[in-house]
Backbone as numpy.savetxt, mean C-alpha at the origin, in Angstrom:
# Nx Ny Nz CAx CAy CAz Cx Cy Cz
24.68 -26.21 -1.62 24.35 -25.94 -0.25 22.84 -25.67 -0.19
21.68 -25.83 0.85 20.75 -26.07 1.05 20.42 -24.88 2.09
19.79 -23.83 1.27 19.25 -22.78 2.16 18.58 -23.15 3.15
18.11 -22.84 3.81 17.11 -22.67 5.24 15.98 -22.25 5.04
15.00 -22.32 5.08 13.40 -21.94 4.85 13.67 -20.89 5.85
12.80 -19.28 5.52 12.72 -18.31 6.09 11.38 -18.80 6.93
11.68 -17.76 8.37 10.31 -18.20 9.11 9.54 -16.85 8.32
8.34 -17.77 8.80 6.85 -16.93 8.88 6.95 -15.37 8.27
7.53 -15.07 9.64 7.78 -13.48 10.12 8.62 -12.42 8.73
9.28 -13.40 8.96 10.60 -12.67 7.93 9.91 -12.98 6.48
9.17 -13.73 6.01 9.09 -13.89 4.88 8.04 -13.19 4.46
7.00 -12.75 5.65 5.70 -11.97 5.46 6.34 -10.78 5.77
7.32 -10.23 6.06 8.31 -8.84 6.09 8.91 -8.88 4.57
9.26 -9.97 3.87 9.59 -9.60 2.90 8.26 -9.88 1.48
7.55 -10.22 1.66 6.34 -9.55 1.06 6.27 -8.90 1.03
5.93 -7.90 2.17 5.26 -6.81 2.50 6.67 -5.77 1.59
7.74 -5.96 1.69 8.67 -4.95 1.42 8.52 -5.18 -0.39
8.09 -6.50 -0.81 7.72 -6.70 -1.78 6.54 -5.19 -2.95
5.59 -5.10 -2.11 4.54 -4.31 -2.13 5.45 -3.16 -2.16
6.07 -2.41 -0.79 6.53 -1.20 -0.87 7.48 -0.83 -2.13
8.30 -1.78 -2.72 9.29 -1.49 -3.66 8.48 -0.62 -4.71
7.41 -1.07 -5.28 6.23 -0.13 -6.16 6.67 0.86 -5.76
6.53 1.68 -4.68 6.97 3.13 -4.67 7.97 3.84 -4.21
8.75 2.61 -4.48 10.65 3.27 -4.45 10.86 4.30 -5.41
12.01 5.22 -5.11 12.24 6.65 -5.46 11.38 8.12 -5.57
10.23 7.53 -4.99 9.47 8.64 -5.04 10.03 9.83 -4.24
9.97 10.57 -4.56 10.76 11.99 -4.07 12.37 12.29 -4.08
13.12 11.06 -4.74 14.33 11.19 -4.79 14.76 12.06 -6.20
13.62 12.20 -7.19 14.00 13.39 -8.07 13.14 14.81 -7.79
12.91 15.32 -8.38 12.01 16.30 -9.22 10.95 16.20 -9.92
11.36 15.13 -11.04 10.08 14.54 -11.51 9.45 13.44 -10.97
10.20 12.45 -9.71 9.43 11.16 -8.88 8.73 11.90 -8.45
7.27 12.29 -8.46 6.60 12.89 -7.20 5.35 12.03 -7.52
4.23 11.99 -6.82 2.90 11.89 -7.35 2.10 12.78 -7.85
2.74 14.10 -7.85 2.18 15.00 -8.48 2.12 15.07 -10.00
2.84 14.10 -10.56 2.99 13.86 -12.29 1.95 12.69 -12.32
0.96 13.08 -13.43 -0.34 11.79 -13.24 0.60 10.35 -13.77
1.73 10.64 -14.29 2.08 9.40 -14.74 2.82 8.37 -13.68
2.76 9.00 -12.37 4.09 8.39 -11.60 2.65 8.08 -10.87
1.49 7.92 -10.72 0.20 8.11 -10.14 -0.21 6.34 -10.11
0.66 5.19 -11.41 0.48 4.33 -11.54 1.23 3.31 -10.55
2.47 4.04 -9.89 2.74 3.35 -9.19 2.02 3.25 -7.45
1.05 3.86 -7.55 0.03 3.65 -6.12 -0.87 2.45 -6.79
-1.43 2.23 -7.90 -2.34 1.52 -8.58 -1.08 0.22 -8.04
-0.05 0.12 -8.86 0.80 -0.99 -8.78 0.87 -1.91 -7.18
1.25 -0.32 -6.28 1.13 -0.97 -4.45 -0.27 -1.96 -4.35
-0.99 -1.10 -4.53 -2.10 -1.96 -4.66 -2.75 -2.96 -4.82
-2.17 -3.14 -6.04 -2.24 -4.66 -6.84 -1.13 -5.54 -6.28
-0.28 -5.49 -5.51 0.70 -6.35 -4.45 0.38 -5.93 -3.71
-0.32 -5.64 -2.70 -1.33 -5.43 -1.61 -2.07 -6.53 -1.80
-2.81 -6.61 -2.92 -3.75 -7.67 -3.25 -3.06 -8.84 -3.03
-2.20 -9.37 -3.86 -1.68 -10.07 -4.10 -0.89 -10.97 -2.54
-1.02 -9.93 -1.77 0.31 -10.50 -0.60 -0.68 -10.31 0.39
-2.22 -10.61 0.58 -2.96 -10.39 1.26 -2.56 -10.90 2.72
-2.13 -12.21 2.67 -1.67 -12.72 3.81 -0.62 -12.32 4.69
0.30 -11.43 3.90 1.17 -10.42 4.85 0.46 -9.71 5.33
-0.18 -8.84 4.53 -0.98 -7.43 4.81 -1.78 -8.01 6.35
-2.25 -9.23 6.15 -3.39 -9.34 7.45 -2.25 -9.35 8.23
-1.27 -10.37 8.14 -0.49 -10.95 9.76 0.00 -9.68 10.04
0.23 -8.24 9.16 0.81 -7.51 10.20 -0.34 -5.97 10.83
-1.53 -6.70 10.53 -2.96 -5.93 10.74 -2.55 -4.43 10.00
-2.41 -4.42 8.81 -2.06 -2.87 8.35 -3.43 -2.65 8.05
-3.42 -1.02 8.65 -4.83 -0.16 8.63 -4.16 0.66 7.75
-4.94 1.79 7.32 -4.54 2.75 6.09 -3.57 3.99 7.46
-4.30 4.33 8.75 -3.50 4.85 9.70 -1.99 3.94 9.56
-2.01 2.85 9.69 -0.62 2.29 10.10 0.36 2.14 8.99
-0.22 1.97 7.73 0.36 2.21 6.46 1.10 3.32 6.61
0.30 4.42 6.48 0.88 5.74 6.05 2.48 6.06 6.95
2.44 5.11 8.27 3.39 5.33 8.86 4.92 4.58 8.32
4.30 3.45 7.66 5.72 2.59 7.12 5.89 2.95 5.66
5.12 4.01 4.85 5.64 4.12 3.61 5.77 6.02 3.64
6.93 6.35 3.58 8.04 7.39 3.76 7.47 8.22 2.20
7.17 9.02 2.39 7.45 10.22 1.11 7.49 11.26 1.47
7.56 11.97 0.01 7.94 13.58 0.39 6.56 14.20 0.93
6.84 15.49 1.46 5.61 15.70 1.97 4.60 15.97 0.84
4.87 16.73 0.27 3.72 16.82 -0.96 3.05 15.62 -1.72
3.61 14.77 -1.55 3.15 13.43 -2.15 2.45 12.70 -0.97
2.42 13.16 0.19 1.48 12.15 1.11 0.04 12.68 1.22
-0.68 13.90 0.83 -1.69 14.03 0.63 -2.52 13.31 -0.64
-1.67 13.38 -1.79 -2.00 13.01 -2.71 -2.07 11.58 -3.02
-0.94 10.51 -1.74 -1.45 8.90 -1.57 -2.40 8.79 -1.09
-2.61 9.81 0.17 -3.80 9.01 0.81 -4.67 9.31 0.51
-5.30 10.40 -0.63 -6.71 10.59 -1.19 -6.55 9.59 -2.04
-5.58 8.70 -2.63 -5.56 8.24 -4.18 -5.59 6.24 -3.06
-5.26 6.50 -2.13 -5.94 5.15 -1.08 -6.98 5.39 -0.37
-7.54 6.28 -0.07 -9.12 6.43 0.05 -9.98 6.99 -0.69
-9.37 6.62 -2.05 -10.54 6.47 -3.33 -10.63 5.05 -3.50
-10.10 4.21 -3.11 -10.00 2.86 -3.33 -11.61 2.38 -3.02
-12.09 1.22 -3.95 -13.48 1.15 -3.75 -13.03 -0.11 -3.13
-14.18 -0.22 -1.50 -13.25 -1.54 -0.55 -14.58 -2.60 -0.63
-16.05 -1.64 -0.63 -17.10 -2.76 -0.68 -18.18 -2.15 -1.50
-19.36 -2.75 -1.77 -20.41 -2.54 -2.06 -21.22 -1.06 -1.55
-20.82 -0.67 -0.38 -21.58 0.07 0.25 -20.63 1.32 0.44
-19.42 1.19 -0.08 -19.10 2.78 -0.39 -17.56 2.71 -0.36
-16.76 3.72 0.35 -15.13 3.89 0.07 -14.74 3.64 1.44
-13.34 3.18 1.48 -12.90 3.85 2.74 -12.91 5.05 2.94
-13.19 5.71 4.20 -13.56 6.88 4.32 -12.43 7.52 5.10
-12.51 8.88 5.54 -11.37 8.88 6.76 -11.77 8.68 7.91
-13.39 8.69 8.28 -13.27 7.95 9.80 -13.25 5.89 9.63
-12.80 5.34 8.34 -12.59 4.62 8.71 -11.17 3.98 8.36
-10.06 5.45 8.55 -9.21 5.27 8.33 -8.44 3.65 9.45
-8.85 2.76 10.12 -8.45 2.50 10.96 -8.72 0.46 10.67
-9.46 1.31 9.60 -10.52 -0.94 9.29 -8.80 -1.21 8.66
-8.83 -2.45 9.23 -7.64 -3.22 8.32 -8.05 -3.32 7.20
-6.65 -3.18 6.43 -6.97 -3.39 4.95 -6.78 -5.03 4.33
-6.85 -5.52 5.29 -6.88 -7.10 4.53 -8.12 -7.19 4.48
-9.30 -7.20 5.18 -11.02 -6.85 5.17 -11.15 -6.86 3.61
-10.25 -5.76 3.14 -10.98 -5.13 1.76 -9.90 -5.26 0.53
-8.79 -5.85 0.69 -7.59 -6.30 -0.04 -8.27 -6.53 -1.29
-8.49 -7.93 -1.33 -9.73 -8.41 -2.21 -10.46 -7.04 -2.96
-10.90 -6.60 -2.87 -11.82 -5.24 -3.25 -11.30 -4.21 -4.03
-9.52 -4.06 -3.50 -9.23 -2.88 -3.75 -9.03 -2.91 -5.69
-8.92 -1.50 -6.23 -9.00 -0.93 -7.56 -9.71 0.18 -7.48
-8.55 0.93 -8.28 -9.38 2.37 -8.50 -10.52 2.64 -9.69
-11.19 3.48 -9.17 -12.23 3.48 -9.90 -12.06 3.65 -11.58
């Protein structure tokens, strides 16, 4: 039998869910947190499928504001993503910052790696 080609939409939704899987279970133990430097690799990992799936990331204009809204953690672990995504070096001329929490991150996809 002869699947159906997924549209556009759905297939740049499943990219993108692609990317999020990196930080599946976080907060479902004790030790998932980002507070263990070792579980710290799976933000590096989002990242690098961030990169990778650039063309989702643009079609659905994710800003680091709009991110933070579709990836769910515990609370203690969301301070510690978003300093560890605005350490991300995006250009030549410095970091994302928090007033520019708002630049799409396809702009700087390309760019991203932690220091």
């Amino acid at each position: 039998m002869r699947r159906k080609p997924l549209c556009h939409g759905k297939r740049r939704t499943e990219r993108l869910q692609y990317c999020f899987n990196e930080l599946s279970g976080l907060g479902q133990d004790a030790e998932l947190t980002l507070e263990d430097p070792g579980q710290q690799d799976r933000v590096d990992g989002f990242i690098d499928r961030l990169r990778q799936c650039k063309e989702s990331v643009a079609y659905f204009g994710l800003t680091l504001d709009s991110l933070l809204t579709r990836v769910v953690l515990p609370g203690k672990d969301q301070p510690i993503f978003l300093k560890m995504m605005q350490d991300i070096r995006v250009s030549r001329r410095g970091r994302l910052s928090t007033a520019s929490r708002t630049a799409p991150i396809c702009e700087v996809a390309v760019h991203m790696g932690r220091r």
